[in-house]
LUMNU-502081 format. One record per residue (C-alpha): residue in one letter; residue number from 1; x, y, z negated. Coordinates in nm, 2 decimals. Each point is the difference from the previous one (the first is absolute). Example, Ala and Ser with C-alpha at 12.3 -4.5 7.8 and 13.67 -1.06 7.14 Angstrom:
<atoms>
+------+-----+--------+--------+--------+
: type : seq :      u :      v :      w :
+------+-----+--------+--------+--------+
:    A :   1 :   1.23 :  -0.45 :  -0.78 :
:    S :   2 :   0.14 :   0.34 :   0.07 :
+------+-----+--------+--------+--------+
</atoms>
This chain:
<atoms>
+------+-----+--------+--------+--------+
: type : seq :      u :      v :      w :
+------+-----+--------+--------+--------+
:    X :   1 :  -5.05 :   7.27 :   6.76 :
:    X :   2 :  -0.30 :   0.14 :  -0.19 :
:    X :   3 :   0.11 :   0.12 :  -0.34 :
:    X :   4 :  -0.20 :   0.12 :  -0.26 :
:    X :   5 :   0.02 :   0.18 :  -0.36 :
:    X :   6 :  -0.28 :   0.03 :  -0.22 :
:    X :   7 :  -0.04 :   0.18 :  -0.36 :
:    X :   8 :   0.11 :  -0.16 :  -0.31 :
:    X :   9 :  -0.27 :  -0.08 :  -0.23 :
:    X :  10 :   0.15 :  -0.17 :  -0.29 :
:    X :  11 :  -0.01 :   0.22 :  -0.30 :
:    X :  12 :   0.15 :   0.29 :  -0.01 :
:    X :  13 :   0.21 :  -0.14 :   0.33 :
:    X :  14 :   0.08 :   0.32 :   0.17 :
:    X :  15 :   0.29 :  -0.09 :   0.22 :
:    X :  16 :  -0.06 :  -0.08 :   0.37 :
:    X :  17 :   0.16 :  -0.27 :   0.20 :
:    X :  18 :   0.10 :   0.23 :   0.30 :
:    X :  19 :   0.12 :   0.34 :   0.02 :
:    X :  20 :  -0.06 :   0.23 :   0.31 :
:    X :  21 :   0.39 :  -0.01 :   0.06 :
:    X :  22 :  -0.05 :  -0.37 :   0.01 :
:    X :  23 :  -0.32 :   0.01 :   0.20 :
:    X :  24 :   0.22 :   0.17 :   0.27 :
:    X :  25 :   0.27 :  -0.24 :   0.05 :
:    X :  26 :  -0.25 :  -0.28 :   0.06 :
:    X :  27 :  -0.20 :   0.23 :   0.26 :
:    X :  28 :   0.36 :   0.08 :   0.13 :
:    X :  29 :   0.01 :  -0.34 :   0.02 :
:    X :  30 :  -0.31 :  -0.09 :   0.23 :
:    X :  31 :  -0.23 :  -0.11 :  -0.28 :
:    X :  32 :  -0.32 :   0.13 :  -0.11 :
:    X :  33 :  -0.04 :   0.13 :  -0.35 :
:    X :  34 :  -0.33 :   0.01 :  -0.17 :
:    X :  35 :  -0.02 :   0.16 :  -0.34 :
:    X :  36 :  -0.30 :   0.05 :  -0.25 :
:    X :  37 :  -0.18 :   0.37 :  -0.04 :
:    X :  38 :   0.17 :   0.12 :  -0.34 :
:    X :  39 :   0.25 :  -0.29 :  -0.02 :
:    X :  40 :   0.29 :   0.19 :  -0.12 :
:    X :  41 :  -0.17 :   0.27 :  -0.20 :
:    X :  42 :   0.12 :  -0.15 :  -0.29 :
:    X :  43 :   0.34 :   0.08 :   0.12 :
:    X :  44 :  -0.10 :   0.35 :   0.10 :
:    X :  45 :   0.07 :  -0.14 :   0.37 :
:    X :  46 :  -0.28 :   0.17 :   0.18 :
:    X :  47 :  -0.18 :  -0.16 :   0.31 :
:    X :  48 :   0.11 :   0.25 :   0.21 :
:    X :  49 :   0.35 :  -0.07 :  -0.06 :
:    X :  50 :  -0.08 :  -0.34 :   0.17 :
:    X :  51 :  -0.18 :   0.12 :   0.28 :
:    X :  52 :   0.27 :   0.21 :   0.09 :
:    X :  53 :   0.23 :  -0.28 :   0.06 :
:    X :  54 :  -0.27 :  -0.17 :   0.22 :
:    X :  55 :  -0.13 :  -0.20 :  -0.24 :
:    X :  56 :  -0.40 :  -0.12 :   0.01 :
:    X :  57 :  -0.24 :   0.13 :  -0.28 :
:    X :  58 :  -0.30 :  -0.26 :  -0.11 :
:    X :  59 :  -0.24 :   0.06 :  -0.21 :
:    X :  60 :  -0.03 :  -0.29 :  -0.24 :
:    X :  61 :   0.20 :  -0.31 :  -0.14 :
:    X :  62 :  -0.21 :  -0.22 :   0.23 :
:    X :  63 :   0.07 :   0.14 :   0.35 :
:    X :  64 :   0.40 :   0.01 :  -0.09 :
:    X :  65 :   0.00 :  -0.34 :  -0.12 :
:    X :  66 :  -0.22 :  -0.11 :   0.30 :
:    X :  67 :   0.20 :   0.14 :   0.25 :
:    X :  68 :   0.37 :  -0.06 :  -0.12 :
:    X :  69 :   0.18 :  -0.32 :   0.10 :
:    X :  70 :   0.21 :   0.13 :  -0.29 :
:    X :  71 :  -0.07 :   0.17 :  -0.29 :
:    X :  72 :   0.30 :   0.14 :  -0.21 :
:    X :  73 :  -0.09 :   0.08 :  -0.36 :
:    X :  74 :   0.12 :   0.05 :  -0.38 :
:    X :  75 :  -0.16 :  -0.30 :  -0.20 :
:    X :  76 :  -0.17 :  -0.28 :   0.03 :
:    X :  77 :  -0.36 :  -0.03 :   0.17 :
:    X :  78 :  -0.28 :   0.05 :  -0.28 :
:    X :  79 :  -0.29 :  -0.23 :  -0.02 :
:    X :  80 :  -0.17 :   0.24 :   0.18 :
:    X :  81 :   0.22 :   0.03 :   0.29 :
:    X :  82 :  -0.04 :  -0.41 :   0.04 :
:    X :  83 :  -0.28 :   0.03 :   0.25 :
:    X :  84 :   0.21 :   0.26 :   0.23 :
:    X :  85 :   0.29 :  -0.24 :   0.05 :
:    X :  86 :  -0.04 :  -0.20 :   0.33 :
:    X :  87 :   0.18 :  -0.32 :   0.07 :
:    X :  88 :   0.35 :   0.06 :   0.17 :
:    X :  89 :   0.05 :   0.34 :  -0.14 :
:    X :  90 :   0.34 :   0.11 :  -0.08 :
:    X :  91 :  -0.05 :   0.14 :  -0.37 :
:    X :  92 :   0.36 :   0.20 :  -0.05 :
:    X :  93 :   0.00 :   0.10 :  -0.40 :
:    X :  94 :   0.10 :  -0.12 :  -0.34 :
:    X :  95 :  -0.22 :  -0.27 :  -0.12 :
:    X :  96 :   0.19 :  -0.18 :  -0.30 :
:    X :  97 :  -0.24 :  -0.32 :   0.08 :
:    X :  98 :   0.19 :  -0.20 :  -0.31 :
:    X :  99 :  -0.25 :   0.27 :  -0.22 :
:    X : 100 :  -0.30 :  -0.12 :   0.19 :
:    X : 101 :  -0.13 :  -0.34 :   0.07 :
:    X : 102 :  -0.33 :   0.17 :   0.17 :
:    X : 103 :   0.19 :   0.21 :   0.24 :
:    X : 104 :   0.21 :  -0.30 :   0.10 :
:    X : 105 :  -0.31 :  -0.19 :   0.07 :
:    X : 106 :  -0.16 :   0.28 :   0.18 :
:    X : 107 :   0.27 :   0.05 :   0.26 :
:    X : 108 :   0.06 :  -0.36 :   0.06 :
:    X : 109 :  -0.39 :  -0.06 :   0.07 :
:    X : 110 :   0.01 :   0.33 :   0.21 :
:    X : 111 :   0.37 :  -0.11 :   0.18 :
:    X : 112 :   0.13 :   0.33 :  -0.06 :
:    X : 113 :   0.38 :   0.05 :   0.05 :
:    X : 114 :   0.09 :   0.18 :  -0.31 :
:    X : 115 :   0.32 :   0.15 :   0.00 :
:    X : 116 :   0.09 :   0.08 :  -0.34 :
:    X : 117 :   0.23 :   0.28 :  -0.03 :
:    X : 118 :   0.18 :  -0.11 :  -0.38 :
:    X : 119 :   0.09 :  -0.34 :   0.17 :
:    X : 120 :   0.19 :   0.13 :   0.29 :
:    X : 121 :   0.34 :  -0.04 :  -0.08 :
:    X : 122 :   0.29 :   0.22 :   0.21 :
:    X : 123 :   0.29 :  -0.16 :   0.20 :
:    X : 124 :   0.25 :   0.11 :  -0.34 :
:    X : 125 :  -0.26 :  -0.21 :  -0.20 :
:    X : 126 :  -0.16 :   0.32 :  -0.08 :
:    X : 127 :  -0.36 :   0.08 :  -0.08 :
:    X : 128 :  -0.07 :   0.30 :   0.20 :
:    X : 129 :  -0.34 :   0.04 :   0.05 :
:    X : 130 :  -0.02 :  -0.03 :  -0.39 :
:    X : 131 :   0.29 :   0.20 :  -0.10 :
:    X : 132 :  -0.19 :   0.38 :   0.01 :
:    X : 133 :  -0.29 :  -0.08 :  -0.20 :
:    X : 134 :   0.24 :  -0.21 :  -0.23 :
:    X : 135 :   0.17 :   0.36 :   0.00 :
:    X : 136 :  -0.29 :   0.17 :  -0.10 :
:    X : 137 :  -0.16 :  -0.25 :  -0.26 :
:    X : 138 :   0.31 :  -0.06 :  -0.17 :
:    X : 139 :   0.09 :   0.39 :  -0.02 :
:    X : 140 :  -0.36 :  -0.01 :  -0.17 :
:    X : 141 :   0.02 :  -0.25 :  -0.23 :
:    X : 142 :   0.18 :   0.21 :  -0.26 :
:    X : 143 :  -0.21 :   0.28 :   0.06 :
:    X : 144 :  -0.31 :  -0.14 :  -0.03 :
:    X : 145 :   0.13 :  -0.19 :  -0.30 :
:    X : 146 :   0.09 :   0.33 :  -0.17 :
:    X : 147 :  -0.35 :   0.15 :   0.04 :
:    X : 148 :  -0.15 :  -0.28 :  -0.17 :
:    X : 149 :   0.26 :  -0.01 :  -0.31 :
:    X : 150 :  -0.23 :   0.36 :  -0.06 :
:    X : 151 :  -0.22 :  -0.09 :  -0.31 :
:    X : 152 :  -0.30 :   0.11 :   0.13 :
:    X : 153 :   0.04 :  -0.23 :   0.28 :
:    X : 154 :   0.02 :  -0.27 :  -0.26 :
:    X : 155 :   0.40 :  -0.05 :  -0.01 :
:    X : 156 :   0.25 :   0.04 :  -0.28 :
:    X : 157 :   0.03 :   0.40 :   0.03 :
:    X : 158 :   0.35 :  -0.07 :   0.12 :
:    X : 159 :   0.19 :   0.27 :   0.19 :
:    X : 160 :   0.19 :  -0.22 :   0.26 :
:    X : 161 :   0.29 :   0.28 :   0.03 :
:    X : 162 :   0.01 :   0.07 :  -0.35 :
:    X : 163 :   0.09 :   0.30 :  -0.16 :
:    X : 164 :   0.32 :   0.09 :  -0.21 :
:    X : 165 :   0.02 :  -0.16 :  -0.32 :
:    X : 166 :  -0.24 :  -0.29 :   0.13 :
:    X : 167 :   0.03 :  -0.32 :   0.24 :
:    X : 168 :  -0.14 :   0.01 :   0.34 :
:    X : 169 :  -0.19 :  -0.34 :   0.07 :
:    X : 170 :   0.13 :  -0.33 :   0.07 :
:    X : 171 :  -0.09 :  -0.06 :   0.38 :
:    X : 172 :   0.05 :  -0.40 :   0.08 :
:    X : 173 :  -0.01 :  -0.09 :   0.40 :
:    X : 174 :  -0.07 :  -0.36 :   0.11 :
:    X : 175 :   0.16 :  -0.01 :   0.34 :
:    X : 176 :   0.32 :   0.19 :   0.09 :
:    X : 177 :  -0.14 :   0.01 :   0.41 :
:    X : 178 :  -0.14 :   0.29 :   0.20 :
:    X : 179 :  -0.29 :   0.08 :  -0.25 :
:    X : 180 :   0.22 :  -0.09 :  -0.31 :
:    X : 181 :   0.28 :   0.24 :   0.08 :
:    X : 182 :  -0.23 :   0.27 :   0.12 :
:    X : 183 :  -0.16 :  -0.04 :  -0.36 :
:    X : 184 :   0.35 :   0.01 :  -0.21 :
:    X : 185 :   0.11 :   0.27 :   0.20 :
:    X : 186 :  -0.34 :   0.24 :  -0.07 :
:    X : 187 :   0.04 :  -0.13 :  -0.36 :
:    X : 188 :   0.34 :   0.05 :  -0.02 :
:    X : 189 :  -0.07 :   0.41 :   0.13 :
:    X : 190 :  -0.23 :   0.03 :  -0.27 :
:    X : 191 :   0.23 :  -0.05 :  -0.25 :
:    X : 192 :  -0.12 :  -0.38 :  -0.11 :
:    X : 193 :   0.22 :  -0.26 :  -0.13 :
:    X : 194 :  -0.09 :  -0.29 :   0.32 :
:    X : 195 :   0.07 :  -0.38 :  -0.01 :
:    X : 196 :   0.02 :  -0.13 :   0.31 :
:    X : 197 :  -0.07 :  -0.41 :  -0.04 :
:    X : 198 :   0.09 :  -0.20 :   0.33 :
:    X : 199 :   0.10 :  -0.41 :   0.08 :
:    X : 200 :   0.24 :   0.14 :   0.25 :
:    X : 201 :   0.32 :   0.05 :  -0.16 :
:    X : 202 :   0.12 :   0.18 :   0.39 :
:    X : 203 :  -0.30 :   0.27 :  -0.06 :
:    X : 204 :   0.09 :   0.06 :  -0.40 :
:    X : 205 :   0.35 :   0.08 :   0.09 :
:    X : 206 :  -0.09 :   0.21 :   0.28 :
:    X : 207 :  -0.26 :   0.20 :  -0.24 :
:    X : 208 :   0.24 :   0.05 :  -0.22 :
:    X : 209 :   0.24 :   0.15 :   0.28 :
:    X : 210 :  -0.24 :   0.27 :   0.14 :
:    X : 211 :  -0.22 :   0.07 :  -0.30 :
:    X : 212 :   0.04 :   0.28 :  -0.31 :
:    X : 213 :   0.15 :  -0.07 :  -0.34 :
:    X : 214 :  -0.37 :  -0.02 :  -0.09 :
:    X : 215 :  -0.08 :  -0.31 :   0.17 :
:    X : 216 :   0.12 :  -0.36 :  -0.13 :
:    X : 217 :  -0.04 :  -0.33 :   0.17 :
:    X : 218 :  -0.10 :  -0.36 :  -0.17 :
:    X : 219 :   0.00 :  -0.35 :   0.15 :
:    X : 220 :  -0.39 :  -0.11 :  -0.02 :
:    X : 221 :  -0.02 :  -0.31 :  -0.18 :
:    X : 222 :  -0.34 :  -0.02 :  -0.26 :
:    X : 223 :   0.23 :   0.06 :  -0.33 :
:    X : 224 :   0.12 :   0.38 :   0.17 :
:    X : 225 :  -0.42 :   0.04 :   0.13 :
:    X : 226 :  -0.11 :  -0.04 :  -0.36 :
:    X : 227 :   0.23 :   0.20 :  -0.12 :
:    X : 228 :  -0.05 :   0.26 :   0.17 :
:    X : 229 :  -0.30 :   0.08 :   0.06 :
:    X : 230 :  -0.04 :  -0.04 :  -0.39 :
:    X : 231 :   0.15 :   0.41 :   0.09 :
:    X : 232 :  -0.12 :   0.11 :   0.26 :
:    X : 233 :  -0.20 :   0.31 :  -0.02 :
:    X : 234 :  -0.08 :  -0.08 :   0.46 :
:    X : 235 :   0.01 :  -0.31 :   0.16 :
:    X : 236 :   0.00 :   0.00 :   0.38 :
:    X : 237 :   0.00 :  -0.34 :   0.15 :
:    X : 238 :   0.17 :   0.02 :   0.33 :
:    X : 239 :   0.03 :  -0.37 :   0.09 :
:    X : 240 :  -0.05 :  -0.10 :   0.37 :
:    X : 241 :   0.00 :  -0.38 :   0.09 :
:    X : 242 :  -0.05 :   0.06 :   0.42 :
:    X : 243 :  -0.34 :  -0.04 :   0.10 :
:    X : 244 :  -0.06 :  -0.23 :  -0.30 :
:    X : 245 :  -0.19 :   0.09 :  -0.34 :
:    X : 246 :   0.22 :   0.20 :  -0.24 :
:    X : 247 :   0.13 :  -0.20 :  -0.27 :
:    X : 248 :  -0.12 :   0.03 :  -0.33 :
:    X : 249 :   0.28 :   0.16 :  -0.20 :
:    X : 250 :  -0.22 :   0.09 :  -0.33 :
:    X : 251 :  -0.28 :  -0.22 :  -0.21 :
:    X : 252 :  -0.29 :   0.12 :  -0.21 :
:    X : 253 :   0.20 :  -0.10 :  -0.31 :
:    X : 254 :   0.32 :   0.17 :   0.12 :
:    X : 255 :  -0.26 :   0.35 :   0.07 :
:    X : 256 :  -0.08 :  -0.03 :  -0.37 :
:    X : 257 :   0.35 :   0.09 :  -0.11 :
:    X : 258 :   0.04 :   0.29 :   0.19 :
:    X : 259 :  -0.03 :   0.31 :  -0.17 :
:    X : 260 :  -0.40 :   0.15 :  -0.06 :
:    X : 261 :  -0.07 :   0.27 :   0.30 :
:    X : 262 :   0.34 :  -0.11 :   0.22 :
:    X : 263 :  -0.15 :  -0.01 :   0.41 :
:    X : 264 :   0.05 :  -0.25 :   0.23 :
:    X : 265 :   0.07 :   0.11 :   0.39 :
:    X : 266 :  -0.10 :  -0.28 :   0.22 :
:    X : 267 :   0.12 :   0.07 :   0.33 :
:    X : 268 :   0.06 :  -0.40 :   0.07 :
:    X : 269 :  -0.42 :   0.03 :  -0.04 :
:    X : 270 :  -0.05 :  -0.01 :   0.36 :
:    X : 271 :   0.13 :  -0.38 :   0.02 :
:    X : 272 :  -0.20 :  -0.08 :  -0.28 :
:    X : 273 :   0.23 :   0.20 :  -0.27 :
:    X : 274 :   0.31 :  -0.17 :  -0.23 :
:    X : 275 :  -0.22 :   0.06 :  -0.38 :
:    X : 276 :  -0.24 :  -0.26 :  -0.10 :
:    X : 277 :  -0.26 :   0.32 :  -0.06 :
:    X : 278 :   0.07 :   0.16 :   0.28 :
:    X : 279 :  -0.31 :   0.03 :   0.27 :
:    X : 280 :  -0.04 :   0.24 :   0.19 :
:    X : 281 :  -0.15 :   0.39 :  -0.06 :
:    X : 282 :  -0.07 :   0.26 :   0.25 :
:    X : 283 :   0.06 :   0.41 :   0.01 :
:    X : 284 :  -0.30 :   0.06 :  -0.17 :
:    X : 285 :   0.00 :  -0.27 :  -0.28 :
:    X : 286 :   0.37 :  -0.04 :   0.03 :
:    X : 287 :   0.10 :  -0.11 :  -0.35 :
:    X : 288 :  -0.13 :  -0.29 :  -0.27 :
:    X : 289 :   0.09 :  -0.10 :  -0.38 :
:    X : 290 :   0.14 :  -0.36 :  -0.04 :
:    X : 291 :   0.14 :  -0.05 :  -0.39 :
:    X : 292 :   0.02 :   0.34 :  -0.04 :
:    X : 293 :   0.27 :   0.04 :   0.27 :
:    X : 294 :  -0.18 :   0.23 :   0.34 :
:    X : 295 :   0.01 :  -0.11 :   0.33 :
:    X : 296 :   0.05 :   0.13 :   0.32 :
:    X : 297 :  -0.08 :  -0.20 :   0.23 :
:    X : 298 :  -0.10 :   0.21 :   0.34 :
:    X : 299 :   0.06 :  -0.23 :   0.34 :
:    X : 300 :   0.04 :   0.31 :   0.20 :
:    X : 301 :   0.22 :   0.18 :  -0.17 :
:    X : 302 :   0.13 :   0.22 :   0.30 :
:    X : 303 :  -0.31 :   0.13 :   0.07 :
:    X : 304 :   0.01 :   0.24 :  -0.24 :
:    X : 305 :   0.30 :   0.16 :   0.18 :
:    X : 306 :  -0.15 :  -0.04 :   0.33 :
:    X : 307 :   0.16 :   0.24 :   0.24 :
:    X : 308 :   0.30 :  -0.09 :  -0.10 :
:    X : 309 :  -0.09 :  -0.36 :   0.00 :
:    X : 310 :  -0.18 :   0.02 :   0.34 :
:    X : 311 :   0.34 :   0.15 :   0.18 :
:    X : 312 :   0.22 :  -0.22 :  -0.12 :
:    X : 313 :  -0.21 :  -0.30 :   0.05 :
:    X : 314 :  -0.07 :   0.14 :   0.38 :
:    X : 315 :   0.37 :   0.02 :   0.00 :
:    X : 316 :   0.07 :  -0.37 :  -0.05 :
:    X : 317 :  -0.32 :  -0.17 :   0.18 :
:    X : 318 :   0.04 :   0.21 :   0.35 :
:    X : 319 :   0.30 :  -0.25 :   0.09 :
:    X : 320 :  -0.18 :  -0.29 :  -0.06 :
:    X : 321 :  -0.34 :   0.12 :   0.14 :
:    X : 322 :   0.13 :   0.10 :   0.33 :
:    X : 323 :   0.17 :  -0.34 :   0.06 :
:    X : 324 :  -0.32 :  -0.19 :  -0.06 :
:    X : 325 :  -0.22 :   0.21 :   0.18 :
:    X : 326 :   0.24 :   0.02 :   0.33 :
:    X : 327 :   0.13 :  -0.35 :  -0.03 :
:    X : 328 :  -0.37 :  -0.18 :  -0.09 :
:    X : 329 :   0.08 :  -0.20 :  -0.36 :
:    X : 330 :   0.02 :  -0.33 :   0.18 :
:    X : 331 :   0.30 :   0.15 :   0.16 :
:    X : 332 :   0.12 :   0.21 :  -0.31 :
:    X : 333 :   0.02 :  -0.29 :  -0.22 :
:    X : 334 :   0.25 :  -0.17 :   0.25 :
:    X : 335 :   0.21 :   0.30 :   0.07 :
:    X : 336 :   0.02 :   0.14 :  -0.36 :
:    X : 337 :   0.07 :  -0.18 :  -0.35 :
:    X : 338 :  -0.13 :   0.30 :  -0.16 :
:    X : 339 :  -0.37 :  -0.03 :   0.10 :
:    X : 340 :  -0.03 :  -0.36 :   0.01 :
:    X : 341 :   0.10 :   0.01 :  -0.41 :
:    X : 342 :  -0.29 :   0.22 :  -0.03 :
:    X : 343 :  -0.27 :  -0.20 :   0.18 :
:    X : 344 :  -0.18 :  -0.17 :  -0.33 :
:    X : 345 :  -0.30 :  -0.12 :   0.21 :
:    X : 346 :  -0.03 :  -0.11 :   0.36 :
:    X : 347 :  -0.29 :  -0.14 :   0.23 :
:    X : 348 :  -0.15 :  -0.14 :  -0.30 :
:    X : 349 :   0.34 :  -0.15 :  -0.21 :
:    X : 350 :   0.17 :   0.15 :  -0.26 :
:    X : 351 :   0.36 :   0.04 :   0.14 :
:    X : 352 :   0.14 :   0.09 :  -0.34 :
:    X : 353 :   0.11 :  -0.24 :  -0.19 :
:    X : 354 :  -0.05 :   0.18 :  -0.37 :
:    X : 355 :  -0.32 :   0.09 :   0.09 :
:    X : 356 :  -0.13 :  -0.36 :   0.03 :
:    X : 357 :   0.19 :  -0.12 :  -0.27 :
:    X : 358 :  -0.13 :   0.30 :  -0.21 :
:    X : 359 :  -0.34 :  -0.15 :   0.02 :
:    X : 360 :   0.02 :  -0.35 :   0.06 :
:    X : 361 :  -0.06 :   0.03 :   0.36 :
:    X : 362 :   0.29 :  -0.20 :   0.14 :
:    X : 363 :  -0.22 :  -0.19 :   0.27 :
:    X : 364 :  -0.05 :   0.30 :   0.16 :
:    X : 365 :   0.32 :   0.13 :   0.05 :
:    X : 366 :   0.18 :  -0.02 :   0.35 :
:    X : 367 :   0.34 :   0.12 :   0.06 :
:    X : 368 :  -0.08 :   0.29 :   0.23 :
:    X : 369 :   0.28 :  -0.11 :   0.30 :
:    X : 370 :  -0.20 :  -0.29 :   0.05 :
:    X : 371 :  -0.26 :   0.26 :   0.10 :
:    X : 372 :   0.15 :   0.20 :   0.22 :
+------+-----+--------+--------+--------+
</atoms>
């Protein structure tokens, strides 16, 4: 198979979807690997390093993306990358398609097969392709959060470790999965006092196994959300409903309690964020004021981290990748649970059922067996 990579170009998007250690296992493999002039730059993953494992250089966006059967990526296809999709194409990234009604639209009227790497769901029930950014984000959230509690970046001038003879901040995490511990235990290290808020009484009791002293745990029902974010100096909302929109854990009237200059960390942003004021922000404008409270709202949080991110993306994807490309998808989708949870779109049809629910779009969804 022809696969290609091409260069991010969402904001501040430096990660790449292929590394040259992943480029050589699919030429190992037979296939042929186009990538983009500069693609992984932004990683500091010179072109060099891919031609060295046999991989093609192209100059532009448009002779990858017209040459590749497959293109492996980050994020989703910009509006401006519309017009290089052709029909058939095997688009291998994350989409989160429950955030965007026009990208839906656009890859059922161009009958791309998206498969969407935060849908594809592990034989242990696992999320894996969406596990390392998860990683990454949710190790961020606190962090990020902390910068922002600066007064002259408009929070509360709040020290999140404290110092002796004063409280470090209240930290409060909606979600106790992979983002939602990663965030408790960054917090935790800092020195915050962290509330963990979960449904799942299974997940509270096994955060309160493994975490610090400094953590606590809280059934989420709305009398335990008001009240605490009534203290919370950081908010990160770490809610995932699979492939659907995030829930929305916090209203306009509920923000107003909060304390003046607390920060919000969306990381739930990329399916459409769990705050009523949440929408999204990006690396260079990556924070807003809603009732006094900031918010940080960046959808790609991991780029900011992007060699790391990049590696430990490549890491999960490569598995995946390699069975599509040497298998065809037709034939992937049969042999392997994995990918066929992540095909969203196909031939025309959303094959996802949240996705079509997420937008009214029920008419159009076909169960993706019937397909294949």
């Amino acid at each position: 198979m022809r696969i290609g990579c091409v260069k991010e170009i969402k904001n501040h998007e430096y990660r790449v979807g292929m590394t040259p250690g992943a480029a050589k296992e699919y030429v190992k493999a037979g296939h042929e690997v186009f990538v983009q002039a500069g693609a992984g730059i932004g990683s500091e993953i010179a072109d060099g390093e891919y031609e060295a494992v046999g991989v093609n250089i192209l100059g532009s966006a448009e002779e990858v993306w017209g040459v590749a059967e497959m293109i492996v990526k980050v994020k989703e296809p910009l509006p401006t990358e519309y017009d290089l999709m052709r029909e058939g194409q095997i688009l291998y990234t994350y989409f989160h398609f429950a955030a965007s009604e026009e990208l839906t639209r656009v890859c059922l009227e161009k009958k791309i097969i998206a498969v969407a790497y935060e849908t594809m769901v592990g034989e242990d029930g696992s999320l894996p392709l969406l596990k390392p950014m998860s990683e990454v984000a949710g190790s961020m959230a606190p962090l990020m959060g902390a910068y922002y509690l600066m007064k002259s970046q408009g929070g509360r001038g709040v020290l999140a470790t404290g110092v002796p003879g004063v409280l470090p901040a209240n930290v409060v995490v909606f979600g106790g999965g992979v983002v939602g511990r990663c965030a408790a235990q960054v917090a935790a290290g800092m020195g915050a006092k962290v509330t963990v808020l979960d449904t799942n009484l299974r997940v509270l009791t096994n955060l309160g196994e493994i975490m610090p002293a400094n953590v606590f745990t809280r059934y989420s029902d709305a009398g335990a959300v008001e009240e605490v974010i009534r203290e919370a100096d950081i908010v990160v909302g770490a809610v995932l409903l699979h492939g659907a929109k995030a829930p929305k854990l916090v209203t306009r009237e509920q923000l107003k309690t909060m304390k003046h200059g607390a920060v919000i960390v969306d990381v739930a942003i990329d399916q459409g964020g769990c705050f009523e004021t949440s929408r999204a922000t990006t690396h260079s404008e990556p924070i807003y004021e809603e009732e006094g409270v900031v918010h940080y709202c960046v959808a790609n949080m991991p780029g900011a981290y992007a060699r790391t991110s990049t590696i430990a993306l490549g890491n999960a994807t490569l598995e995946y990748g390699l069975e599509i490309a040497g298998r065809g998808i037709a034939e992937a989708i049969r042999s392997s649970r994995t990918v066929a949870t992540g095909v969203n779109t196909y031939w025309g049809r959303i094959t996802y059922w949240a996705v079509a629910e997420a937008f009214g779009m029920t008419d159009s969804y076909t169960d993706l067996y019937e397909m294949v």
